[in-house]
C-alpha positions, 0 to 999 in steps of 0.5 A: 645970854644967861643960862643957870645951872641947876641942881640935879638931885633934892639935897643939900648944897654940900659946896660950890667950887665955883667963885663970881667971875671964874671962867667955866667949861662945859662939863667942868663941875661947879658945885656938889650935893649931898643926898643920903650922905652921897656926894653928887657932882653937878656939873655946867653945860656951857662954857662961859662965865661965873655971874652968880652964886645961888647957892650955898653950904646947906642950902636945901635944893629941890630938882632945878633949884638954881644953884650958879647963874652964867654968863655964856660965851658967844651970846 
């Protein structure tokens, strides 16, 4: 099964740590936003892994903007 993780805050995609193929935990984090000149970690619900990258360096983001597709584990 598919599941995207989303981005949390508005902002900017300060940078995804995340690469295709990368096996990730749940609550592992894969990218950060920068709003007002915070950074705000985002983090997976789910273990699985990495089957996209939706987002990039100075994206502008909006509340459940895509940012990583995943493929998780046991589905």
């Amino acid at each position: 099964m598919e599941k995207s993780v989303n981005a949390i805050i508005p902002g900017l995609c300060a940078r995804v740590v995340v690469n295709e193929g990368d096996k990730v935990s749940a609550g592992q984090e894969v990218a950060v936003i920068n709003c007002m000149k915070t950074e705000i970690s985002v983090t997976s619900e789910w273990n699985g892994t990495v089957k996209s990258v939706l987002s990039k360096e100075w994206d502008e983001l909006e509340v459940g903007t895509p940012m990583v597709m995943l493929v998780v584990d046991g589905d």
